[in-house]
Each structure stands twice: as structure tokens, then as C-alpha cells.
C-alpha positions as CSV (number, residue, x, y, z in Angstrom):
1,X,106.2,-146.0,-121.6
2,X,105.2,-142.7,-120.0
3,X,107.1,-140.4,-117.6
4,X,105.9,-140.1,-114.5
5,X,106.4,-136.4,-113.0
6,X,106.0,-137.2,-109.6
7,X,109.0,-139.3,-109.2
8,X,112.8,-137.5,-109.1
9,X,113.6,-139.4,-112.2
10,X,111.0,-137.9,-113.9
11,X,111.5,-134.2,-112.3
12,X,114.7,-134.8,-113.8
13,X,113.8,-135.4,-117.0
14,X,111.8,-132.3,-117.2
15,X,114.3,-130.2,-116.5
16,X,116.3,-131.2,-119.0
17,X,114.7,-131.8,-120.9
18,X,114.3,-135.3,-121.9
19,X,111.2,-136.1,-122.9
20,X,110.5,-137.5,-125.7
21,X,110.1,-141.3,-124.5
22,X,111.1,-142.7,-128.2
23,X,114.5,-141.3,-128.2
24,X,115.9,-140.5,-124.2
25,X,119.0,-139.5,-123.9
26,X,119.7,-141.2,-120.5
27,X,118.1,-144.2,-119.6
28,X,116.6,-144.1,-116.0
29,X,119.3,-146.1,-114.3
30,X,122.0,-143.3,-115.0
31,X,119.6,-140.7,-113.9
32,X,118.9,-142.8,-110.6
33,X,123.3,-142.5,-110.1
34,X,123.0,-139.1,-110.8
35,X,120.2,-138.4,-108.1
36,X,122.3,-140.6,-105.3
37,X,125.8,-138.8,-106.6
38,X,124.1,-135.2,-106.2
39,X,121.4,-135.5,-103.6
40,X,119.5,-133.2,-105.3
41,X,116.6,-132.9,-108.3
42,X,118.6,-130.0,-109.7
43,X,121.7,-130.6,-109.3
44,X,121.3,-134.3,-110.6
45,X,119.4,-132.2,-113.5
46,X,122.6,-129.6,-113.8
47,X,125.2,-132.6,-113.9
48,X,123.3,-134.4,-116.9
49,X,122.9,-131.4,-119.0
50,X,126.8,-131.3,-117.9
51,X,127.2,-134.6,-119.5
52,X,124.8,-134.1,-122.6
53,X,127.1,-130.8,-123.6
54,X,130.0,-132.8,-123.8
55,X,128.4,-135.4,-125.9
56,X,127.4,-133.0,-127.9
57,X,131.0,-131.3,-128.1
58,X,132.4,-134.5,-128.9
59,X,129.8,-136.0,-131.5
60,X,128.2,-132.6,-132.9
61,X,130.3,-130.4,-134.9
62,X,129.9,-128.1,-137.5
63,X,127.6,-129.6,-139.9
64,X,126.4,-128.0,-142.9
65,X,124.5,-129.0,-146.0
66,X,122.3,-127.9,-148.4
67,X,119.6,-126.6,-146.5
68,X,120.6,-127.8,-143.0
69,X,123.6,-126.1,-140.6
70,X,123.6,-127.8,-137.1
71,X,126.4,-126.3,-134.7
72,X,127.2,-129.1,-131.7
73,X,129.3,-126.4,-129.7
74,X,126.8,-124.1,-129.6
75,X,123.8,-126.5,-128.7
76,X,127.4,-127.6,-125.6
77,X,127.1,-124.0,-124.3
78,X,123.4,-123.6,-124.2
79,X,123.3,-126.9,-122.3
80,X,126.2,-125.9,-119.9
81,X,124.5,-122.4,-119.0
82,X,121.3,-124.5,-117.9
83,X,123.2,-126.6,-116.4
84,X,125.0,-123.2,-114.3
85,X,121.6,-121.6,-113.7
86,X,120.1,-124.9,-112.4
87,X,123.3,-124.6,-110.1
88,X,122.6,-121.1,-109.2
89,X,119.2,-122.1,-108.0
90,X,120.4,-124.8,-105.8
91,X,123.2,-122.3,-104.4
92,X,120.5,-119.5,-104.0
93,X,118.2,-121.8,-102.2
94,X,115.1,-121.7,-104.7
95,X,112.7,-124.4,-105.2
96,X,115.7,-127.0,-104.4
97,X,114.3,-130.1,-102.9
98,X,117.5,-130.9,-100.7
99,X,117.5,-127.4,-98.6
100,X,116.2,-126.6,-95.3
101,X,115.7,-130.5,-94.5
102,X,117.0,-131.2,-90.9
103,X,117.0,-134.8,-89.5
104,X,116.9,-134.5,-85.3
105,X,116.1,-137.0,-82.6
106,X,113.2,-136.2,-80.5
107,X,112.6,-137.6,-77.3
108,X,108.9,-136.3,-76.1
109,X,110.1,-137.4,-72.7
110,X,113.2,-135.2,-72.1
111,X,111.7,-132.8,-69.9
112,X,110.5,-135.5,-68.0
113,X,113.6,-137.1,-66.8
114,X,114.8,-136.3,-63.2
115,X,111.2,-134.3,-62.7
116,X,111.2,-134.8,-58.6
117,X,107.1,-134.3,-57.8
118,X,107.1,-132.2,-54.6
């Protein structure tokens, strides 16, 4: 299985990041739910590093060994300051894919309606 890039699943996995298609961390059903929750790439992308730090907070502590150390709250805030700046980004209105979008009706004969020819 490959990720495809050009779909918001994928954009989403970029970001972050999950990649590596032997060992994802969310499958592409939860990243679908977070895309329709947020309505955004990024902030989908902000709320699941959001839910990777506290995974990691809960499962990652302190571990060290002989020639190892791993520190899971530490990995938590890295994840949770992406997850802010992602945030930031959205708020700032760069490179989000949800801003400046406008839906309107248009009716190309409007300026037609009650025209009286002379």
C-alpha cells in the first residue's frame, strides 16, 4: 500500500507525520472522522498529533536502559507544539485549505427580471 498525496487523507498524513505504511499510527478511517470533525487538512492534522501526544503520555514514559533512554513526555510536547503551530496557521490564514471558500447562488438572469424594453 502507498500513500497517495493528493487526497486529504494523505495530506494528513504528511503532516504528521505518518508515513511509514508498515507501522501507521491511525488507520485511514479515523483520519477520514477527523477531516469531517475539523473541516480542515490542518486542523484534522493538529487534532491527531493532539491524540498521538496523549498516547504517547499515557504509554511512553521514562524508559532507560543500557544504551537506550526514550522520554514519552517529551516526544507528548513536541507533538502538542505541532499540533499548536498547525493551529496557528489555520488561525493566521496560511496555506489552509478551508479559508476564503464562499458558496453563493448565482442567478445569470437577475438583472434581467422586470427589464421593460422601451
Amino acid at each position: 500500500m502507498a500513500i497517495d498525496y493528493s487526497t486529504d487523507v494523505g495530506r494528513v498524513r504528511l503532516l504528521i507525520p505518518d508515513t511509514d505504511v508498515d507501522n501507521l499510527l491511525l488507520i485511514d478511517p479515523q483520519i477520514d472522522a477527523l477531516l469531517s470533525m475539523e473541516g480542515s487538512v490542518k486542523l484534522a492534522a493538529a487534532t491527531a498529533l493532539e491524540l498521538i501526544a496523549s498516547n504517547e503520555a499515557l504509554v511512553g514514559k521514562v524508559i532507560t536502559t543500557q544504551d537506550l533512554s526514550t522520554d514519552g513526555t517529551k516526544v507528548a510536547a513536541e507533538l502538542r507544539a505541532r499540533a499548536a503551530a498547525l493551529r496557528q496557521q489555520v488561525d493566521d490564514g496560511v496555506g489552509d485549505d478551508g479559508v476564503g471558500l464562499a458558496i453563493v447562488d448565482f442567478d445569470p438572469w437577475l438583472g434581467y427580471r422586470g427589464y421593460t424594453p422601451c
